[in-house]
N, C-alpha and C positions, 0 to 999 in steps of 0.2 A: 165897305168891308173893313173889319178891325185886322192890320197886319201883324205878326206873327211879335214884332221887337212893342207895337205900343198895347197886344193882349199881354207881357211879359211886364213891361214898366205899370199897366193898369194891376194886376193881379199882387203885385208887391205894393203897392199905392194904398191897395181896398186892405191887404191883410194888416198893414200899417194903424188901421183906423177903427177903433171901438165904437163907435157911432151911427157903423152900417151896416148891414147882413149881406155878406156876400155869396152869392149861386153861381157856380162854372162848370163845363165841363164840358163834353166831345157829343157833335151826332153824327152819328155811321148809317152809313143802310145794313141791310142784310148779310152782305158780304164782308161786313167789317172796314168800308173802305169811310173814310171820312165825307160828308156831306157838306161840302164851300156853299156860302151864300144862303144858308138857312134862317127862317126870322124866328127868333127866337126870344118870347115873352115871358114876363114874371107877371102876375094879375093876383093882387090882392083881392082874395073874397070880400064882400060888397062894399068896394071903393071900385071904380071907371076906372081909374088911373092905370096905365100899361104902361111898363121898362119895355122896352123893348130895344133887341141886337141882333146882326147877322153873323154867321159863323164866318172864321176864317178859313184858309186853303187847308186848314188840316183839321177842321170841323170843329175849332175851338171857339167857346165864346164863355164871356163874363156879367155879369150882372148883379146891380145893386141895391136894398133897398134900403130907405131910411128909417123903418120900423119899426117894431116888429109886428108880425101875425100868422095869418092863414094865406101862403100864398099858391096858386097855381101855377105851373109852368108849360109853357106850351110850345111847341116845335113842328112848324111846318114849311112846308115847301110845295111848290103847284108842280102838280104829276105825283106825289106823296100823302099816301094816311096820315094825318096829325100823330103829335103822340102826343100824351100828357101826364105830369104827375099831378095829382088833383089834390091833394093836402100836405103840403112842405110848409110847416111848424119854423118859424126863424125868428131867433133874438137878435138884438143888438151884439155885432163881435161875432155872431155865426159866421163859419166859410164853409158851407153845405157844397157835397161833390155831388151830381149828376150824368149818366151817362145815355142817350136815348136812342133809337134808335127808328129811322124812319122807313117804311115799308113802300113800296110802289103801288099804286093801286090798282094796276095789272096783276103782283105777286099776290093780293090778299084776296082779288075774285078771279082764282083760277078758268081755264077752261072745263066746264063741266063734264064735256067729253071724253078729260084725262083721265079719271077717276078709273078708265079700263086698263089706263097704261102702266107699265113699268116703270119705276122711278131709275132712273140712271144711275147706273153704278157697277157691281162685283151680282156674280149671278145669285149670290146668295142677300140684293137689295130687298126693303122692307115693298110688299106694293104699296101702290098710292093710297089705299087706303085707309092704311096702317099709319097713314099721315099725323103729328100731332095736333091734338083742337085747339094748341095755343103758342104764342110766338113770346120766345125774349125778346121785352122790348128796350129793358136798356138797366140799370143800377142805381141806386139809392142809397142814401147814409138808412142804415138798422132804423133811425129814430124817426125818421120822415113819418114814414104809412105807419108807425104804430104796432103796437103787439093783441094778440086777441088772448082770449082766457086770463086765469089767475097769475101773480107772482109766480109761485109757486109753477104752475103747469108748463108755462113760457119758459124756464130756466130748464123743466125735466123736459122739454122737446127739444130744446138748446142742449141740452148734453146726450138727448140720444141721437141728434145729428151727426156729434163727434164721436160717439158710439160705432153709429154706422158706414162713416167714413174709414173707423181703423178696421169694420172688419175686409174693407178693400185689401189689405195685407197681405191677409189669407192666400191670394190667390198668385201662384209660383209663374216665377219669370220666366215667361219665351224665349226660348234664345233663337233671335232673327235669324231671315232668311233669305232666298231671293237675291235680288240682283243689287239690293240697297241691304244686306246685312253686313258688310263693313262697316254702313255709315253708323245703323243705329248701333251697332255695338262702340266706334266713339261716342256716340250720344250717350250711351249706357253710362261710359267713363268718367264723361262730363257731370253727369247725373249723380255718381258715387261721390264726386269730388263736390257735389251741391253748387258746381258752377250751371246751373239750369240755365241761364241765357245763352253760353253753349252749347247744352244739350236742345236746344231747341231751333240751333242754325242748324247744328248736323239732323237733325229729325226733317226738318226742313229741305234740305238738301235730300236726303231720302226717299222724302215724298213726290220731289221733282223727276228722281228716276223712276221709283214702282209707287203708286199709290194705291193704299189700300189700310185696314182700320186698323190695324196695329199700330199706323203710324198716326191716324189721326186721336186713337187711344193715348199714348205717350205725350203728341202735342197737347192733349188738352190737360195733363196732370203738370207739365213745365208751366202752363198757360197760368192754372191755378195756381201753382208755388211762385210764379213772378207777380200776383194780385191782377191777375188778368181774367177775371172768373166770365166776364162775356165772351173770349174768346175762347177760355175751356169750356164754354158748355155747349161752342157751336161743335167744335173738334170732338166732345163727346157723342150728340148726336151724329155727327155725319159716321163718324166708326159702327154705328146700327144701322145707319143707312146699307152700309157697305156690309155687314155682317154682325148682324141679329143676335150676336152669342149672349150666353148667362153674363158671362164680365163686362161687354160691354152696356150691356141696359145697367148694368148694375154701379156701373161708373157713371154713368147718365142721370140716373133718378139720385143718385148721391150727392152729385153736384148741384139740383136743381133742390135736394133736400136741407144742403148745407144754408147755401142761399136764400132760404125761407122761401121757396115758391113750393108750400105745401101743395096746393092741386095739383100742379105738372110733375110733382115727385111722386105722387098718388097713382096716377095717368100712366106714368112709364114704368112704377115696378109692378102694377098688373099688370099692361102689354108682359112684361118681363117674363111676372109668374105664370101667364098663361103658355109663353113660348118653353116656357123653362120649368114645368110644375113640379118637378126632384126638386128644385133649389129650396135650401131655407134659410141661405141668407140671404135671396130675393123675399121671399115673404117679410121675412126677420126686417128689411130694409122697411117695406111697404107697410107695415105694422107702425114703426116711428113713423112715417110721414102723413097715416092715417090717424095716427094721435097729433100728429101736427096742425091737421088740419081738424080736430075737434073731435072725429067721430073715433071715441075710445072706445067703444066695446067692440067696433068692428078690430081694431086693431089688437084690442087685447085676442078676438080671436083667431087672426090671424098670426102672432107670435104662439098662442097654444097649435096651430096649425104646423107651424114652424119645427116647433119643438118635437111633435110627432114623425115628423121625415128626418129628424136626429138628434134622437134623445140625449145622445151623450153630448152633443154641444151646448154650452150653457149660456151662450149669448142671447139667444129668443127668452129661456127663463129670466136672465138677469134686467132684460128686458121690461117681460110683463111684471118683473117684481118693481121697478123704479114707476111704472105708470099705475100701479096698486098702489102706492105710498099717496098717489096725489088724488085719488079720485074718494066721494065719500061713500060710494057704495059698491060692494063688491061686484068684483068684474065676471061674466061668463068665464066659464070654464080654467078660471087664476087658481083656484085652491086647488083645486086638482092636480093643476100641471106644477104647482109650486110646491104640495106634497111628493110630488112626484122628483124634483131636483133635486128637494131633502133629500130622500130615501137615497137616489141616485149616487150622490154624491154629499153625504154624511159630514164629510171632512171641509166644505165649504161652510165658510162662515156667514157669507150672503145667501145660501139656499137654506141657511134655518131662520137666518134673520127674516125674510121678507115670505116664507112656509109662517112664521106667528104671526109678521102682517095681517098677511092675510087671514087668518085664523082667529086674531082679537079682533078685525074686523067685524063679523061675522059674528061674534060672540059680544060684541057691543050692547051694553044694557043687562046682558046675561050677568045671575049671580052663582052662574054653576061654580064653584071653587074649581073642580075636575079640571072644566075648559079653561082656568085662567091660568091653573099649576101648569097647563099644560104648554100655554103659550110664555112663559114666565121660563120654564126649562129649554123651550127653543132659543130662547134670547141671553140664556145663562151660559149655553151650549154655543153661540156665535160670539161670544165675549171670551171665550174660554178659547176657543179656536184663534179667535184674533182680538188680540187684549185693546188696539188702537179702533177697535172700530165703535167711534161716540154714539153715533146714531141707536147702534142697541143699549147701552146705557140708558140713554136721553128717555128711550123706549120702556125700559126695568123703572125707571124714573116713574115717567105716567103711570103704569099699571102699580106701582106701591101707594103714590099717590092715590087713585082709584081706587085702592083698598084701606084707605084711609092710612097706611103705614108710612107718617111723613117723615122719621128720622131714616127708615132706607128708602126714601125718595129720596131725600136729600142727601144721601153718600151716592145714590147713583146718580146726580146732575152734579156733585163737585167732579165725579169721574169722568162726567163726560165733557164738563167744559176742562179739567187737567189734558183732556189729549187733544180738546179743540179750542181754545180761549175765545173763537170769532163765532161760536156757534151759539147764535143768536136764540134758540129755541129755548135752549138748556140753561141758558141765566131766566128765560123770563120764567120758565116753569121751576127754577130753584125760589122765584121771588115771591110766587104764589104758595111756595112752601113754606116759607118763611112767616109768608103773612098770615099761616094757617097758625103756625105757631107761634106766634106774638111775636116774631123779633122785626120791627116793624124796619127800623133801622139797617139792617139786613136786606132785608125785601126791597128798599128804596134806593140801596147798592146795585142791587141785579137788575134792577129795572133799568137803570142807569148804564148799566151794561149792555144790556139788552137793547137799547135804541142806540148804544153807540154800534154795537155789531155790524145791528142792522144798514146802518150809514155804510160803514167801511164794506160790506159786504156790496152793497147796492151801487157802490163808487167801480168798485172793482167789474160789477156785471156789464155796467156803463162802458167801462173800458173794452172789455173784452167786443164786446157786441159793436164797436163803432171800429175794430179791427175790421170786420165781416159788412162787409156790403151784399145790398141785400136786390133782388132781381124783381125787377116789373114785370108784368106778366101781360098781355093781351089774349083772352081767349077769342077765337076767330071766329066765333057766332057774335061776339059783340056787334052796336053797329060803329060805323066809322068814328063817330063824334065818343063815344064813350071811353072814358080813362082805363091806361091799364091798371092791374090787380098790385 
């Protein structure tokens, strides 16, 4: 067993060292508690060769490889489900985090007979049935498992996650009660003041006197503001367990949406929107995480579902107007409801911009003049509302160009790289303007710009995205032996 002082002197040794890739991190059980004496391997795809280390008393272990490649990791212990991440990417100088977590194999093949029982808890617990079909099995650097679909659609499901997260907002503060609402009203204090490691002793203490899901709600949003995101999403489900409400699924599927585990975020805002069919911004939720997970027209028709149970809110529109931009064929029921935001709301410069979206979508190939004047006014009309917004420019851009008119293309991309310099679309299509007009010179300017954008923009996505760790996933029909998600 590696002791706690030489995991401490190893761990500054390996980061010291360009020459190895180094893997560490924690295995817990289900409970969050640390797992001592776990063997825990690194297995380069097809080389034999196995690292192999057992965890310490507080379920830590290190590991190194001389490499680089495709390696697996694997985590077991006898009475315990393996767990594994089955494709971890490492160069030479990586220090990759992992977190995993191992299951008993009592917990993963329950008794069949339960299935009649009530789950333990507040009389308002979910039944056993209502069980989830998949376990967090532990956390991963963003870059490990990889992204599925386009540039482009990976970045629009990345920011309707933080979409969906702000509109948790929305929903107005309880003021505690019960025999533990002194505590959380410190913890509230604590909370204002952003000492959350505070606010999470007193929420703690709270829950020691009454427990129940307000309190495991609160613990898991400290949980996620301290980078604890396996431990907010255990404290988000157990608050459903104990009480089924609209906020809490809706904090659940958030966090599991935030964390890129599209399918479990899928999973629990339908549980949600079935318990909860008024809500829309459970749909609204369930709409991102079903574009997360690929299947876009269900979600676009889920955000027009959305928008129907409240038309005046314009976060479902704004919605299906960001997942219109990426897709190349128009979406079920998008022009409708995005005609529908225009008219609503006139004075928005995103409901006309993304209303001609959708409308020159649609009109693509067309040489009606009508439909192009038409879409040309909507985008004249969102520049005029909000002078900084590039993307309609970028937009008046294309459609001049497509009309062959490349001197107002080219005033509408100098406008829209003056409000965005890093906007990488808008040099390249100013260079094709250029090139139409002979100034060759010119065009080889913007070109030049245009791949350096792209760099700095793509440095920066890098960045953001290795902030966010990203959640394993086990579905529980798997068999034993197979990787989680």
């Amino acid at each position: 067993m590696i002791s706690a002082s030489a995991l401490a002197f190893e761990q500054d040794r390996l980061t010291q060292l360009s020459d190895v890739a180094t893997v560490q991190g924690t295995i817990r059980d289900s409970a969050g508690k640390p797992v001592a004496l776990a063997t825990v391997r690194l297995e380069e795809k097809g080389n034999p060769t196995k690292i192999e280390t057992k965890t310490n008393a507080a379920g830590a272990f290190v590991l190194s490889a001389g490499h680089q490649g495709t390696y697996m990791v694997r985590a077991e212990k006898s009475g315990w489900r393996d767990a594994v991440i089955d494709s971890l990417v490492l160069s030479l100088g990586d220090r990759k985090y992992v977190d995993l977590v191992l299951l008993t194999l009592q917990s993963t093949n329950p008794d069949p007979s339960a299935s009649s029982r009530p789950a333990q808890g507040s009389a308002g617990a979910m039944e056993f049935n209502d069980e989830p079909s998949f376990t967090v099995a532990g956390l991963t650097d963003w870059s490990n498992l990889g992204l599925h679909g386009s540039a482009a659609s990976s970045r629009t499901s990345e920011s309707l996650a933080k979409e969906t997260l702000a509109l948790k907002s929305s929903e107005p503060e309880v003021a505690p009660t019960g025999k533990s609402a002194k505590q959380y009203e410190v913890a509230l204090a604590y909370r204002a003041k952003e000492d959350f490691a505070g606010a999470r002793v007193e929420v703690r203490k709270a829950l020691a006197i009454a427990d129940d899901a307000e309190g495991h709600r609160l613990l898991g949003e400290l949980d996620e503001r301290l980078n604890d995101p396996l431990e907010a999403v255990r404290e988000y489900e157990q608050a459903v367990r104990m009480d089924p409400s609209e906020q809490n699924y809706f904090e659940w599927g958030t966090e599991l949406l935030l964390h890129k585990a599209a399918e479990p975020a899928v999973e629990v805002f339908t549980k949600g929107s079935s318990a909860h069919p008024k809500s829309a911004r459970m749909l609204t939720g369930l709409g991102a995480a079903l574009y997360a997970n690929g299947s876009w027209e269900e979600a676009a028709r889920c955000l027009c579902a959305a928008s129907d149970l409240q038309p005046a809110d314009p976060a479902p529109y704004l919605f299906l107007g960001k997942i219109e931009q990426t897709t190349s064929a128009p979406l079920p029921c998008s022009e409708q409801k995005l005609a529908q935001f225009a008219q609503r709301q006139p004075g928005n410069a995103l409901a006309n911009y993304f209303y001609a979206i959708s409308l020159w979508k649609r009109e693509k190939g067309s040489e009606n003049p009508a439909d192009l004047k038409r879409v040309e006014t909507l985008l004249e009309k969102a520049v005029a509302i909000e002078p900084m917004l590039g993307q309609a420019y970028l937009q008046l851009g294309i459609l001049h160009f497509a009309q062959g008119d490349f001197e107002r293309a080219i005033r509408d991309y100098k406008k829209a790289i003056e409000i965005n310099a890093q906007l990488g679309e808008a040099h390249r299509q100013l260079g094709l303007a250029y090139q139409r007009t002979g100034d060759k010179t010119k065009a080889l300017e913007e070109f030049r710009a245009y791949e350096q954008a792209e760099k700095t923009e793509a440095a920066e996505i890098e960045r953001q995205r290795r902030e966010l760790r990203q959640f394993l996933i086990i579905l529980k029909d798997q068999p034993t032996n197979s990787p989680p998600r």
